[in-house]
C-alpha positions in Angstrom: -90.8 55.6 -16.2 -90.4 56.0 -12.5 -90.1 59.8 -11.8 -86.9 60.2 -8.9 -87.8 62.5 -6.3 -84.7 65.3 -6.0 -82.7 65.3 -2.7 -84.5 68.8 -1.8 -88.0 67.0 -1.8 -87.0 64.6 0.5 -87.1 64.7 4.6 -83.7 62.4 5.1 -81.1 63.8 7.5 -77.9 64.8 6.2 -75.5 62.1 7.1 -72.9 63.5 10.0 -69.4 63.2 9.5 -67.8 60.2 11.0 -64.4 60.3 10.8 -62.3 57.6 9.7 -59.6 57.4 12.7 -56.3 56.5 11.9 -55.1 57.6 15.3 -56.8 58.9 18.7 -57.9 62.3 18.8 -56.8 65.3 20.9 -59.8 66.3 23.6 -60.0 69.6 21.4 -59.9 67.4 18.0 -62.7 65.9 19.6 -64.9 68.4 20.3 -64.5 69.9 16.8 -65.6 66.6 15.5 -68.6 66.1 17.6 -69.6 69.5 17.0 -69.4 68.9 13.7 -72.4 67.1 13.8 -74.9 70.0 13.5 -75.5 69.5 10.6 -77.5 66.6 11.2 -79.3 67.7 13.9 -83.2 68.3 13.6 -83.4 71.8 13.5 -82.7 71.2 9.8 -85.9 69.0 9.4 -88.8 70.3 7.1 -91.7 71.0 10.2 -88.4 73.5 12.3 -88.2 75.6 9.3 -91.9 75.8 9.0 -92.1 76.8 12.3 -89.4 79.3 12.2 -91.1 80.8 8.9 -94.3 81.0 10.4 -95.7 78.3 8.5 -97.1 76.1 11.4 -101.1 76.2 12.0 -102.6 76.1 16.1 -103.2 72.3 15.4 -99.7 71.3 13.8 -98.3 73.3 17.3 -100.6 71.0 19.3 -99.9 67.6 18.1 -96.2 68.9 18.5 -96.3 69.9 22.0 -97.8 66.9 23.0 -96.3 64.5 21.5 -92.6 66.2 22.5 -94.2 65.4 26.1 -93.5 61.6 25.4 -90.0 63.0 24.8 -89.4 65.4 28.2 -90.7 62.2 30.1 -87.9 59.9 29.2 -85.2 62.3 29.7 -85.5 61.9 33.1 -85.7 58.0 32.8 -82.4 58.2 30.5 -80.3 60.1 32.6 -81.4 57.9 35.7 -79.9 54.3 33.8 -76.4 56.8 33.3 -76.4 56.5 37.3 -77.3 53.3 37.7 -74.5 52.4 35.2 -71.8 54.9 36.3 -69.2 53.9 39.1 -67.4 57.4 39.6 -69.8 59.1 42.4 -68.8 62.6 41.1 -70.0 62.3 37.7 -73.6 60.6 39.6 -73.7 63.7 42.0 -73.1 66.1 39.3 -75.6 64.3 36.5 -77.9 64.1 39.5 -78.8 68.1 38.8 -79.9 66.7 35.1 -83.1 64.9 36.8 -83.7 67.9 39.5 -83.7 70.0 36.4 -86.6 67.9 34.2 -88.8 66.8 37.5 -88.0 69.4 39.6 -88.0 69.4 43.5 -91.9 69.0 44.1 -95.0 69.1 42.0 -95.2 71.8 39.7 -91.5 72.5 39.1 -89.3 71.6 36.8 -88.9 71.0 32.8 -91.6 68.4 32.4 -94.4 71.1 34.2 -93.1 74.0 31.7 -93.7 71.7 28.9 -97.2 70.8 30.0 -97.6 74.7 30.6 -96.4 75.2 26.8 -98.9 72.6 25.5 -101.3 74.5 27.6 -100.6 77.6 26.3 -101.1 76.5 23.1 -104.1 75.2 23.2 -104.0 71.4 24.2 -106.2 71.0 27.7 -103.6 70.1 30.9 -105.7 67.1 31.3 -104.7 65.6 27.6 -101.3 66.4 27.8 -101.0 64.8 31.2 -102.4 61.6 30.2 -100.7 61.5 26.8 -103.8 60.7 24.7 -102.4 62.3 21.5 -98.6 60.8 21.7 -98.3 58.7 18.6 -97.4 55.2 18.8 -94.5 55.5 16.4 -93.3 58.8 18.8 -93.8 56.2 22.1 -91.1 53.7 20.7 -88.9 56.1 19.2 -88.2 57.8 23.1 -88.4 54.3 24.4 -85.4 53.2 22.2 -83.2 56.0 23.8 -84.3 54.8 27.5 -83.4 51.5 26.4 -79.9 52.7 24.9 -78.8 54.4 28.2 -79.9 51.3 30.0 -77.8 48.9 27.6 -74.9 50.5 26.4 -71.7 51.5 28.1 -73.0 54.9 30.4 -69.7 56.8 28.3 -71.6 56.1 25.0 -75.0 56.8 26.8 -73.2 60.3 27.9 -71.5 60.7 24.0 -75.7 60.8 23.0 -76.6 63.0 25.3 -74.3 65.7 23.2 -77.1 66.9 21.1 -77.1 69.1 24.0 -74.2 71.1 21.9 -76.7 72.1 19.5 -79.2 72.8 21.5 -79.2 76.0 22.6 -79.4 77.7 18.6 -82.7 76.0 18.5 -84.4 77.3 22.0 -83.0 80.8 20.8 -84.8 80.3 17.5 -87.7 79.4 18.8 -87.7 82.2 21.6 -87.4 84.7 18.9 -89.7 83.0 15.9 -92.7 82.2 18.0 -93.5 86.1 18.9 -92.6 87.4 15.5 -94.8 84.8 13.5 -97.3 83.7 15.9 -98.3 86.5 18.3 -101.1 84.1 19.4 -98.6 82.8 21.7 -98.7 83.7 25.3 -95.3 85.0 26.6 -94.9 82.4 29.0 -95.2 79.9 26.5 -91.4 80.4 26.2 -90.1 79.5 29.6 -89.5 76.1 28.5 -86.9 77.7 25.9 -85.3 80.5 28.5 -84.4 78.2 31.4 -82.7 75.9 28.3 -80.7 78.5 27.4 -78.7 78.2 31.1 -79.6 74.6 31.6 -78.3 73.2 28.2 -74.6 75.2 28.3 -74.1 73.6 31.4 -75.1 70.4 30.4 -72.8 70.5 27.6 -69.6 71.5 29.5 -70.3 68.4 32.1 -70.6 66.2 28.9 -68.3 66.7 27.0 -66.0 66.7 29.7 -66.8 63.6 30.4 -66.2 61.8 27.1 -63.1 64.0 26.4 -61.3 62.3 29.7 -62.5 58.4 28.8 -62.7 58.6 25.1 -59.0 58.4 24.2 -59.3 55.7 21.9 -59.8 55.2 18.4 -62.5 52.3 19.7 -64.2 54.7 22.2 -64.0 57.8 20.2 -65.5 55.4 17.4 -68.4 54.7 20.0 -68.7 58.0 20.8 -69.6 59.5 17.3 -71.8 56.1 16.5 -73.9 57.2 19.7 -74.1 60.6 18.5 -75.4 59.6 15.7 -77.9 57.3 16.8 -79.4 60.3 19.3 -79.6 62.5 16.1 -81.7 59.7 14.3 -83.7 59.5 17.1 -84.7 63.1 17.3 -85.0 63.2 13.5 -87.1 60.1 13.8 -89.6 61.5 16.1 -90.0 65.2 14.4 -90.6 63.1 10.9 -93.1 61.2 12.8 -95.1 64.2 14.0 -94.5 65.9 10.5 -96.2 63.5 8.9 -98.7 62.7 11.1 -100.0 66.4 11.2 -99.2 67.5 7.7 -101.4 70.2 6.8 
C-alpha cells in the first residue's frame, strides 16, 4: 500500500484566496484582498522557518545568498520592461526610483552591492558571487520567467506582481532580528540589505498599490490583478523550494 504523505510533510504553498467576483471591488476592498495573500507568501516555506529557528548551517546561508543574487539582478530588469510598457510619464518617473534603488547611482551603491556584501559577509568570496557560479539552473529560469512576465503582460498586471512588496517588510524585520539571536557569526553589516528594505519596500507598496487601485476597477482587471499576484508568489515559492532542496542538509 502506498503510504500518503500528510499535508504537514509537504513543501506546497497554501493556495491564496482568489475571490470569485460578482461585482467590482471598492479600492479599500481591494487592498484587503490582495493583502490577503500573505498567506501564501514564502516566508511560510520550510528553509524561512529554519532560518528564523536557527536551524540553517554557514553552507545552507551561502547557497542562499547566492543564488537570491540571480533574483536582485532581475529586479532591476523587471521594473525596467514596466517603463518601457507604461504610457503615463508620472508613474515612469516615479517607478524610475525602483531601479536607482537596486543599481544605485554608481558602482558600489545600491541593493544589488548590499546583497553581494551579504553573501560576503557570509562567507561566499565577492568574486563567486559576482560571477554567479553557484546560481542553480532551475533558480536562473525561475527569475527569468518574471523578466519575461513584465515584458509580456499588460504593465498594470506586471505592477499587481510586484505587490509581494506588501508582505515584505515582516520578513526583512524577521530576519534583522533572527540572524543576531541565532547566528551571532553574522557580521552586523550583514543586515543592511534588510534595514534599507524596511524604508524602501513601504514606499514601494503605497506607489503600487495605488496604481492598481486607480486602473483595476473591473471585475476582468481586478481578476488579472490577483492571477498576477499569484503567479509572483509561485515564483518566489518556486525559487526558495529550489534552493531548499538543493542544499538540504
Amino acid at each position: 500500500m502506498t503510504a500518503t504523505l500528510a499535508a504537514s510533510q509537504l513543501a506546497t504553498p497554501p493556495r491564496p484566496p482568489l475571490p470569485a467576483l460578482d461585482r467590482p471591488l471598492s479600492p479599500a476592498e481591494l487592498e484587503e484582498a490582495l493583502r490577503a495573500f500573505h498567506g501564501s507568501y514564502y516566508v511560510q516555506h520550510p528553509f524561512h522557518q529554519l532560518m528564523y529557528a536557527g536551524g540553517l548551517t554557514p553552507r545552507q546561508f551561502q547557497g542562499w545568498a547566492a543564488n537570491r543574487l540571480a533574483y536582485q539582478r532581475v529586479v532591476p530588469r523587471k521594473d525596467g520592461a514596466i517603463l518601457s510598457n507604461c504610457p503615463d510619464p508620472d508613474v515612469r518617473r516615479e517607478w524610475l526610483q525602483r531601479i536607482v534603488d537596486h543599481d544605485g547611482t554608481e558602482p558600489g551603491t545600491g541593493g544589488i552591492e548590499l546583497w553581494i556584501r551579504l553573501g560576503v559577509a557570509l562567507g561566499v568570496p565577492r568574486e563567486e558571487m559576482e560571477d554567479e557560479r553557484h546560481v542553480l539552473p532551475a533558480v536562473r529560469i525561475i527569475c527569468e520567467s518574471y523578466v519575461t512576465f513584465c515584458k509580456t503582460m499588460p504593465w498594470v498586471d506586471a505592477v499587481a506582481a510586484s505587490l509581494t512588496e506588501l508582505f515584505a517588510p515582516k520578513i526583512h524585520q524577521q530576519r534583522i532580528e533572527a540572524f543576531p539571536r541565532h547566528y551571532p557569526w553574522i557580521p552586523p553589516e550583514a543586515l543592511d540589505y534588510f534595514k534599507s528594505r524596511l524604508v524602501q519596500a513601504p514606499r514601494d507598496v503605497r506607489h503600487g498599490l495605488g496604481i492598481v487601485q486607480r486602473h483595476c476597477t473591473t471585475v476582468e482587471t481586478q481578476r488579472r490583478a490577483f492571477e498576477a499576484l499569484a503567479f509572483k508568489l509561485d515564483m518566489l515559492w518556486a525559487m526558495i523550494d529550489t534552493i531548499h532542496h538543493a542544499y538540504a542538509e
